[in-house]
SEGUMI-11199 format. One record per residue: residue number from 1; residue in one letter; chain; z, y, x of N, C-alpha, C in turn. Coordinates in steps of 0.001 Angstrom, whole numbers. Atoms other than C-alpha are relative to their C-alpha. Layout:
{rec NUM A A {Z Y X} {Z Y X} {Z Y X}} ...
***
This chain:
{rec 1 X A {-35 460 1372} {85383 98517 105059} {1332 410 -618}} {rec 2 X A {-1109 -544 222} {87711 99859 102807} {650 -1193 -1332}} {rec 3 X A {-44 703 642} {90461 98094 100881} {-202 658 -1315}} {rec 4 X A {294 -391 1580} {89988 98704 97123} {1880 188 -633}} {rec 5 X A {-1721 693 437} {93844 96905 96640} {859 1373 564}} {rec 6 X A {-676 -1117 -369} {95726 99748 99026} {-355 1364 -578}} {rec 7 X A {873 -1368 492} {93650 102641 97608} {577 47 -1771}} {rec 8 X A {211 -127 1597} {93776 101968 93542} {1810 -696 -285}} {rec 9 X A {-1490 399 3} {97355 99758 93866} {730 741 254}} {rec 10 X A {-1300 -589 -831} {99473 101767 96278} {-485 1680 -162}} {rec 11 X A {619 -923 -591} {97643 104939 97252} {318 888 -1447}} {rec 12 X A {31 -760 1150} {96786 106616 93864} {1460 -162 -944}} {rec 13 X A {-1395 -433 549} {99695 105779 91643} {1091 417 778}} {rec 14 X A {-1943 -764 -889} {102717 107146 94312} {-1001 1438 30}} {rec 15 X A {218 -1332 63} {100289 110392 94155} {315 587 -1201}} {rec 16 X A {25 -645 1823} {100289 110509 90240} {1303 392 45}} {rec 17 X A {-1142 -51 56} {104031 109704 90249} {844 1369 746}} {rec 18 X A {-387 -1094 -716} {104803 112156 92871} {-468 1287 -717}} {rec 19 X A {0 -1234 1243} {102948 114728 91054} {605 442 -924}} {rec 20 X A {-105 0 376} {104182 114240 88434} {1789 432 -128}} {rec 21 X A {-1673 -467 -556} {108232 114533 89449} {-163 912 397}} {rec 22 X A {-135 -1393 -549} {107090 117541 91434} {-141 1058 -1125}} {rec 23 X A {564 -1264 966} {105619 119614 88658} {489 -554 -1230}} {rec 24 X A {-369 223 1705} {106684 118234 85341} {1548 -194 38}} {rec 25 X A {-1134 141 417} {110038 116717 85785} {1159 1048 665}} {rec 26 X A {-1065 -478 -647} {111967 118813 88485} {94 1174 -818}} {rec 27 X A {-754 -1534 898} {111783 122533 86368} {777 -624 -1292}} {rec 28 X A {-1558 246 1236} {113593 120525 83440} {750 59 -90}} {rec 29 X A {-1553 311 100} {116293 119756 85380} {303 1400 802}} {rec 30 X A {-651 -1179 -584} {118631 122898 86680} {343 -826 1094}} {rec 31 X A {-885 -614 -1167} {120966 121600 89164} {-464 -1425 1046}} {rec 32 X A {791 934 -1176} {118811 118547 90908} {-1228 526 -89}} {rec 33 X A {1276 -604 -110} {115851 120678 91033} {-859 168 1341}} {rec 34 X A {650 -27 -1719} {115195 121262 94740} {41 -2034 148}} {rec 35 X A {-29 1491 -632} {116139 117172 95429} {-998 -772 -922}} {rec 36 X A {1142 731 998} {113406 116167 92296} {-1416 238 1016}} {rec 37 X A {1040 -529 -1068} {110873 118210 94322} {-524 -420 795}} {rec 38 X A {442 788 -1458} {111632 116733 97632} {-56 -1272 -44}} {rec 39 X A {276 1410 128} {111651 113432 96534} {-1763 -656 -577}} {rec 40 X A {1385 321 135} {108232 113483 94683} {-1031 929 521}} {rec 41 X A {1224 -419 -1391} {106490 115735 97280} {-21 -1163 1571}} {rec 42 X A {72 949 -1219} {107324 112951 100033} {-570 -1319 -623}} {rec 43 X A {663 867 417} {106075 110343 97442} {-1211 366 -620}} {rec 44 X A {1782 -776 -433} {103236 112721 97266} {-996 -715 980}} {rec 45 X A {579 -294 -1043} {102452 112909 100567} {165 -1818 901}} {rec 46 X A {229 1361 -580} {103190 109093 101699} {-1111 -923 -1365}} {rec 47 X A {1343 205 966} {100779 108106 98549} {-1542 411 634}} {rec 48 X A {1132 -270 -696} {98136 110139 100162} {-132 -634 1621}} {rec 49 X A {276 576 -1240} {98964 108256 103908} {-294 -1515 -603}} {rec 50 X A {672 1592 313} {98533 105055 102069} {-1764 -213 -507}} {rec 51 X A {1705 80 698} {95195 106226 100288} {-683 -227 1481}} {rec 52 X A {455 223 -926} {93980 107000 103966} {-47 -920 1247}} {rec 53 X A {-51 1452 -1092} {95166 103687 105646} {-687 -663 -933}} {rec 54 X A {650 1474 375} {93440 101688 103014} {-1248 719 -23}} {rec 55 X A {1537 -567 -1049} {90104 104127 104089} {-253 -1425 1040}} {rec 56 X A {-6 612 -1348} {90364 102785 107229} {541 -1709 264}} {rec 57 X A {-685 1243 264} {92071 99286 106566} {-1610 -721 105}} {rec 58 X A {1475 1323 -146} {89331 96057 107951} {918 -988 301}} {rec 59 X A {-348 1242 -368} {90237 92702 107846} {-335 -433 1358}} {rec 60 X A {417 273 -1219} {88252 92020 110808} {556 1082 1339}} {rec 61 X A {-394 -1106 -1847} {89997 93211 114750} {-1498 277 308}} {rec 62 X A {1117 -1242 -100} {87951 96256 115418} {-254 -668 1755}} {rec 63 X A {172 249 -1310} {87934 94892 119380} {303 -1586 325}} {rec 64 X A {-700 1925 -537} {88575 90875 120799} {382 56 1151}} 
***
């Protein structure tokens, strides 16, 4: 069962955001340009590990 809360809360907006620093804000700036990048490609890419833990996210222990 998947959560809805980790997926639409956490998951999707740190992808937008990250996108969004990667491609829109870092060519504005000249001389923090590489560190804009790497900051919203890792809040990329931990956005997308949160989308896929709240996949997989069950209230109920999978084993007893």
């Amino acid at each position: 069962m998947a959560s809805k809360a980790i997926i639409v809360g956490v998951g999707i907006p740190m992808i937008v955001v990250g996108a969004l620093m990667a491609w829109l804000w870092a060519p504005m700036e000249e001389y923090f340009q590489n560190q804009i990048e790497l900051v919203g490609s890792t809040i990329g890419i931990l956005g997308v590990v949160f989308f896929i833990s709240g996949l997989f996210y069950s209230k109920e222990p999978s084993m007893h």
